[in-house]
C-alpha positions as CSV (number, residue, x, y, z in Angstrom):
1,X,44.6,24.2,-46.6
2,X,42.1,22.8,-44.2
3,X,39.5,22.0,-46.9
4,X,42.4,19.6,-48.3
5,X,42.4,15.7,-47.7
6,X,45.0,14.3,-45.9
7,X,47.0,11.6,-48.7
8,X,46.2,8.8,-46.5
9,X,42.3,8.9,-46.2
10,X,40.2,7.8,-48.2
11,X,38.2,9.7,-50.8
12,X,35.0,8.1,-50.8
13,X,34.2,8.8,-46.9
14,X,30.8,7.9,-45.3
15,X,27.6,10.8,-44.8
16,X,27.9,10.7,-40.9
17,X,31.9,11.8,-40.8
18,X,31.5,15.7,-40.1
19,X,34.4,18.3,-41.2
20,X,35.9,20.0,-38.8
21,X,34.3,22.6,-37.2
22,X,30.9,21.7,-37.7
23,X,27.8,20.4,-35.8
24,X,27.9,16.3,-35.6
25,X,23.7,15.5,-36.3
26,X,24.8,11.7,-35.6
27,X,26.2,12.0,-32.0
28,X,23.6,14.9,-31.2
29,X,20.3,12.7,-32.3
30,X,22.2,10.3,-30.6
31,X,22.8,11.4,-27.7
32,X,18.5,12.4,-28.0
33,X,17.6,8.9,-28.2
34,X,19.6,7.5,-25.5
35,X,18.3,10.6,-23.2
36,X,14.8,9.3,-24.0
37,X,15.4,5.6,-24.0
38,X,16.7,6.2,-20.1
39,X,13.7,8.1,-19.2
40,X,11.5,5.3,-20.9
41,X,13.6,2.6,-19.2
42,X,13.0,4.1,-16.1
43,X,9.1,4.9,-16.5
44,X,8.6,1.4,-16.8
45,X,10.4,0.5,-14.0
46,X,8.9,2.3,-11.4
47,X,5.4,1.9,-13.3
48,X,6.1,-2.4,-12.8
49,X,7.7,-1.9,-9.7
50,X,4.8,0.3,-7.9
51,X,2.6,-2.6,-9.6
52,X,1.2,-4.3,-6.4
53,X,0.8,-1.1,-5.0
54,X,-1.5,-0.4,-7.9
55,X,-3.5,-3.3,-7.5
56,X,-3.8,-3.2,-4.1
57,X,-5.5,0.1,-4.1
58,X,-7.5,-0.3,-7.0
59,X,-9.2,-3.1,-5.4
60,X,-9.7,-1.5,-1.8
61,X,-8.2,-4.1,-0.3
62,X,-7.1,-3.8,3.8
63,X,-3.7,-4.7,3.3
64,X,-3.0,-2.1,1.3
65,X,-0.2,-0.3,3.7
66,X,1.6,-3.4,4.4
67,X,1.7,-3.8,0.4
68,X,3.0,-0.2,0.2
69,X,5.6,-0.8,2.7
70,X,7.1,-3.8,0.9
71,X,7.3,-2.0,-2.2
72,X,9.5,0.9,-0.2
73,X,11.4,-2.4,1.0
74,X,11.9,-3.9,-2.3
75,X,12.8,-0.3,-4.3
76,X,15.5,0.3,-1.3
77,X,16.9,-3.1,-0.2
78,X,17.0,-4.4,-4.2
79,X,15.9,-7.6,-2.8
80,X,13.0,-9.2,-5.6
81,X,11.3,-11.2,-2.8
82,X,9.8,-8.3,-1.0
83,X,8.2,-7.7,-4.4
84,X,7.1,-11.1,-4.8
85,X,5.2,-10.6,-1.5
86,X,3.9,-7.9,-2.2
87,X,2.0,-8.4,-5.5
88,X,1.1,-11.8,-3.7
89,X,-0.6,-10.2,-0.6
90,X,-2.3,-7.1,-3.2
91,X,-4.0,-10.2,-4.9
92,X,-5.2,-11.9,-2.4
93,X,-8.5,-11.2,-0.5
94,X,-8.1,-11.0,3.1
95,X,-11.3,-12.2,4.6
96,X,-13.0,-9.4,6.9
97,X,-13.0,-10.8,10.3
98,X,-13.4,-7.1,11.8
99,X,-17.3,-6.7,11.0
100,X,-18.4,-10.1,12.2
101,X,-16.1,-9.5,15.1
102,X,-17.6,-5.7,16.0
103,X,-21.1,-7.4,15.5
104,X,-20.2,-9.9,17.8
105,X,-19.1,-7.7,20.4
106,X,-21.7,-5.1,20.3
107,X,-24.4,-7.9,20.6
108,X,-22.3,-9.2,23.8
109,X,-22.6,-5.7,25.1
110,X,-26.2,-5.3,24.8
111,X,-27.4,-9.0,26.3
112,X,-24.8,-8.0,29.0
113,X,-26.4,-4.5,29.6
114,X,-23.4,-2.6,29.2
115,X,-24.0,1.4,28.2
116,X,-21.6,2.4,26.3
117,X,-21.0,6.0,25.8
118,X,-22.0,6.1,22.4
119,X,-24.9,4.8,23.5
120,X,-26.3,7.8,25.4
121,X,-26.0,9.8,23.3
122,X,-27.9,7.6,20.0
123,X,-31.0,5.9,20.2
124,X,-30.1,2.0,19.6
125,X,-26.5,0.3,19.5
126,X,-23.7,2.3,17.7
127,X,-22.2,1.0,14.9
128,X,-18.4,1.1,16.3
129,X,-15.4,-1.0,15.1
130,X,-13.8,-3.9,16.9
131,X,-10.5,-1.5,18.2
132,X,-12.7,0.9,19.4
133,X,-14.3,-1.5,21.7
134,X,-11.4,-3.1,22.6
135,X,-10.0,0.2,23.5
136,X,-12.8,0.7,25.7
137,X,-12.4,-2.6,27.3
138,X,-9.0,-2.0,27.8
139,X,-9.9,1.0,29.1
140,X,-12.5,-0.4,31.6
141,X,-10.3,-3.2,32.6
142,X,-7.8,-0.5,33.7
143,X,-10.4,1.7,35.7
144,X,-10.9,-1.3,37.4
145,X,-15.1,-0.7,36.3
146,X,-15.3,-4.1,33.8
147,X,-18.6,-5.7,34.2
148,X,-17.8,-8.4,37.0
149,X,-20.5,-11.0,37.2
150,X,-21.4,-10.4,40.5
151,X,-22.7,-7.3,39.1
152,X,-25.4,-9.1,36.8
153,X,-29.0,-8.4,37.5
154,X,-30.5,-11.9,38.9
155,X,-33.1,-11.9,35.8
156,X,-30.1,-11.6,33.5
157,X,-28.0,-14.5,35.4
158,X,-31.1,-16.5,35.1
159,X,-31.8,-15.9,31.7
160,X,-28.2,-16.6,30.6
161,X,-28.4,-20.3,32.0
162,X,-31.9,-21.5,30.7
């Protein structure tokens, strides 16, 4: 009795209508493709949204954290224009004012005289960065044992004004 039609149905029915009892391929394959269609969906997402990220770090660039936090900002807040920022900021090249400024301040150190720790230990000016010596200045300025003009050899005073 179960292999009988009901009166009412048709007797021509489609390939993709299962008995009963038996395994439906359509919703199973699917249910497949939908699976992988999310996964893809989402793969692309987070490979577009990690995009400035990307390019930030590719390309070395210094502002490469700030970049990475935007993105964190954007995924969590949902708001595009942290996004925006951030590809904006990983393509753009942020001039190097740290090396011309360490540079400065090491040449500064040595017409002044000043020994810095570093110092005694190398032969020649260390190669240190701009926070380190502003640590140390910070540092000396605390200790109360900054270089104070008064403390200028005469030669140097007079060789400073010519």
């Amino acid at each position: 009795m179960a292999d009988s039609i009901n009166p009412a149905a048709s007797h021509h029915l489609p390939s993709f209508i299962t008995p009963p009892g038996e395994t439906d391929v359509l919703m199973v394959v699917t249910s497949i493709l939908l699976l992988l269609g999310i996964l893809a969906f989402g793969i692309l997402f987070f490979r577009l949204h990690t995009l400035p990220e990307r390019l930030a770090h590719k390309s070395q660039k210094i502002q490469f954290e700030i970049v990475a936090i935007l993105g964190l900002i954007a995924l969590f807040t949902h708001m595009h224009i942290f996004w925006i920022a951030g590809l904006i900021l990983a393509l753009i090249d942020v001039p190097d004012f740290g090396t011309a400024l360490g540079r400065m301040a090491r040449s500064l150190e040595k017409m002044a005289g000043i020994k810095t720790p570093e110092a005694a230990t190398d032969e020649g000016w260390p190669e240190t960065t701009p926070a380190r010596a502003h640590d140390r200045d910070a540092k000396d300025d605390l200790m109360g044992t900054a270089i104070k003009p008064e403390s200028v050899p005469a030669s140097r005073k007079e060789a400073s004004h010519a």
